[in-house]
N, C-alpha and C positions, 0 to 999 in steps of 0.2 A: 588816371585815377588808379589805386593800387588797392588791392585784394579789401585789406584791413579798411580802409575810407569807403570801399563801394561798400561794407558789412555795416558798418555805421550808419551809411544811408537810407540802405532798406530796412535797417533797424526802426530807423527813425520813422517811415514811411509807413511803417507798420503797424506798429504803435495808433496812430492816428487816422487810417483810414476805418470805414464802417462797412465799405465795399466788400461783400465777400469773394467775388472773383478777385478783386485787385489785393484784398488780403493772403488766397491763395496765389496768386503772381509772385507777390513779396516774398510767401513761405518758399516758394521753388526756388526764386534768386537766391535769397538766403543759403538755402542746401548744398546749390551747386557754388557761390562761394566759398563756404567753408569746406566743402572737399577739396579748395584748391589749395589752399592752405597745405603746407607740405608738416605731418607727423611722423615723430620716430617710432621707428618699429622695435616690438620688443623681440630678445634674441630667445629662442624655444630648441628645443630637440624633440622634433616630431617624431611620429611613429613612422611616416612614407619618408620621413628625411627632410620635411622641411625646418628652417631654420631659424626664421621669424614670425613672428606674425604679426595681424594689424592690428594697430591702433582702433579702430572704430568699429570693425568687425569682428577682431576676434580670428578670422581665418588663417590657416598656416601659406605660408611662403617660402618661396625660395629664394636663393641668391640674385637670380637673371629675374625674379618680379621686384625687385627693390632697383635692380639696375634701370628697370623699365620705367621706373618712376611710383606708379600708381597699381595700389591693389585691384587684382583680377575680377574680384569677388562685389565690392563695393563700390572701385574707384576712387577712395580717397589717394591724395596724392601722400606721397611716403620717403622719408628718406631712411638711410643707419645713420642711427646717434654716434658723432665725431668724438671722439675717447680725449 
């Protein structure tokens, strides 16, 4: 099952449960799926030098955090937008 189908799932699962633990389960699966989900980072000129930042938080980056995949700060996964 792939990222987008398991997001639909728990969507779906959500939606319809009354459970409040199982609603909180969903919200978590939820979260950490969509952090896997890989966003482009926007390119910036920091004050300490960094050079992008993230998409979902907002925090500056560097070049070796985009290489690494995922922001330091948040952990969404990240890539640079391909020109």
């Amino acid at each position: 099952m792939d990222t987008q189908k398991a997001i639909e799932y728990f969507s779906s699962k959500l939606e319809r449960t009354l459970s409040n633990r199982r609603r909180q389960a969903y919200e978590a699966a939820l979260e950490a799926l969509e952090k896997q989900e890989a966003k482009a980072v926007r390119e910036i000129c920091g004050v300490f030098g960094e050079t992008v930042e993230c998409p979902e938080c907002g925090s500056g980056l560097y070049d070796k955090d985009v290489f690494a995949g995922y922001c330091k700060w948040c952990g969404q996964r990240i890539k640079r937008e391909e020109e």
